[in-house]
N, C-alpha and C positions, 0 to 999 in steps of 0.2 A: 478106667471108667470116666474117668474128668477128660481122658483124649476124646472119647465117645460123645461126652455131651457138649465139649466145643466144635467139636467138626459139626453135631449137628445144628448150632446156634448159628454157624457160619453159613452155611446149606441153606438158613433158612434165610437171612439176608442177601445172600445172594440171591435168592428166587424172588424177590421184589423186583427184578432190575427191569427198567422200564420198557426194554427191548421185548418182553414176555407179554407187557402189556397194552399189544396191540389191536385193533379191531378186527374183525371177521373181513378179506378182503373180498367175500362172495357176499357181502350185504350190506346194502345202505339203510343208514338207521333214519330214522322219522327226522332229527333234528338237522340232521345233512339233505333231507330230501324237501322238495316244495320251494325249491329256490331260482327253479327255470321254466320257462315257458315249457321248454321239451319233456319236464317231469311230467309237468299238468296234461301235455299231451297223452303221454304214455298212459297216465292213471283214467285218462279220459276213454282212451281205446277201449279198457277193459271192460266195458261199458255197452261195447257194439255185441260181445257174445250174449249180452241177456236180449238179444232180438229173436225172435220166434222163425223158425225157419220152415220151409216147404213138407220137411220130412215131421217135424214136430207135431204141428198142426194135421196131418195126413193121417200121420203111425201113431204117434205118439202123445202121452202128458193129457191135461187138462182140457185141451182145447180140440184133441184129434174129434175128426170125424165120424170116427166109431164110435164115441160116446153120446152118437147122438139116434134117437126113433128110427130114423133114414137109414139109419145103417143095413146094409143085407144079411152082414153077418150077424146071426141073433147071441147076444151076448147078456150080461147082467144091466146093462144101458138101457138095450133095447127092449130089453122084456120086462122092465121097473123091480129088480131084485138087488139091484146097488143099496150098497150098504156102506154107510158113513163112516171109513175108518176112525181110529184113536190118533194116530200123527198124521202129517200130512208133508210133505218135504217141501210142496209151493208154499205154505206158508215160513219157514225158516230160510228157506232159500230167498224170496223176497223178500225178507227185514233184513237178510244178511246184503242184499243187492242197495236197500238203502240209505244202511248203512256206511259204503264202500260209497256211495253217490252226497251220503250226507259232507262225510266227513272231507272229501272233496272241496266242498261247498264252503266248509269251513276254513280250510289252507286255504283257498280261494279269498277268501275276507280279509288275510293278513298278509296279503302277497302286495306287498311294494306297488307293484306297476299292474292297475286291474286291466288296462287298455288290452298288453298283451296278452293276456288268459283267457279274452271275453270268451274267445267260442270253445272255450273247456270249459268253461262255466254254464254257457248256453247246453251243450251237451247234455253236461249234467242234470241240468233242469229240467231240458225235454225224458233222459231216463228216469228222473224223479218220477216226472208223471205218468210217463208209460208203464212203470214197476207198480204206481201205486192203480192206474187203470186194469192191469190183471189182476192183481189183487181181489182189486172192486167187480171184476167179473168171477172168479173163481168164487168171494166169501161172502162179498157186497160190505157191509159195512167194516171196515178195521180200523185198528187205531192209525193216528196220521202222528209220524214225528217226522219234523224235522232240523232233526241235529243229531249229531251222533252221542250216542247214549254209553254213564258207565255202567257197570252192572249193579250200582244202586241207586241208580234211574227210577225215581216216583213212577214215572211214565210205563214200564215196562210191566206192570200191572194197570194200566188204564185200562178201560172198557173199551167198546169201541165204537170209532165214531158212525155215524148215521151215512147211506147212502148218499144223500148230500150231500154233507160237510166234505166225501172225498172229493165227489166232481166238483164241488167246490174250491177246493185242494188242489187237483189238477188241471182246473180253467187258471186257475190265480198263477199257478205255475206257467203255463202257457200267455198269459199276456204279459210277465215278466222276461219273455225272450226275446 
């Protein structure tokens, strides 16, 4: 019984040994990341898929052409029988895209050398506004953050703000580029 409980005392000291505790070599953690221009690149790319494309606007989402009177095909659009869902995925999808531009913005502020990041930063800014201009076309007034929020964020219950205050929001964003 006493060999039992010291082999497994030993077992367990040995399983501390620092070789075991290594990082994940398929992921870069937050405090390793934000220390190169080429980061800020890459983070800045992800940025160019929230552009609306040929097929989106045609077929599909929010913006297609079917959802509008003109359409040929008679649908719930065309014939005023739309009905205002409970969720809505353009709005999660967008605060999830601001977030991901905010927080950008943020590493951006504490970056050593802002010379080199300027046009990841600029990017970012211009998606700010484009993210928060669909927005303001899709819901028209929302709330406006920015900075990236935790999830006991005052903010994430604010009202929202007034048609204005966005294109206000996205003009001010755009003479900052």
């Amino acid at each position: 019984m006493y060999i039992l409980a010291l082999t497994m005392v030993l077992s367990l000291q040995y399983s501390c040994n620092k070789l075991l505790d290594l990082k994940p070599l398929n992921e870069i953690s937050d405090a390793d990341y934000w220390k190169t221009p080429e980061q800020f690149k890459l983070a800045a790319n992800e940025f160019y898929t929230y552009l609306l494309t040929f097929g989106n606007v045609l077929y599909d989402g929010p913006h297609s052409d079917l959802r509008s009177d003109f359409s040929l095909a008679r649908n719930t659009f065309s014939n005023g029988t739309n009905t205002v869902p409970q969720t809505d995925g353009s709005w999660n999808g967008g605060y999830s895209r601001l977030r991901a531009i905010n927080y950008l913005l943020q590493k951006a502020s504490a970056y050593g050398n802002p010379a080199e990041i300027e046009r990841y930063v600029a990017e970012a800014k211009f998606f700010r506004a484009y993210v928060y201009f669909d927005l303001l076309q899709l819901f028209g007034g929302v709330p406006i953050v920015t900075s990236p929020l935790d999830i006991n964020a005052g903010e994430l219950q604010a009202p929202r703000n007034s048609r204005d205050e966005v294109i206000d929001q996205v003009v001010k964003t755009w003479k900052t580029l």
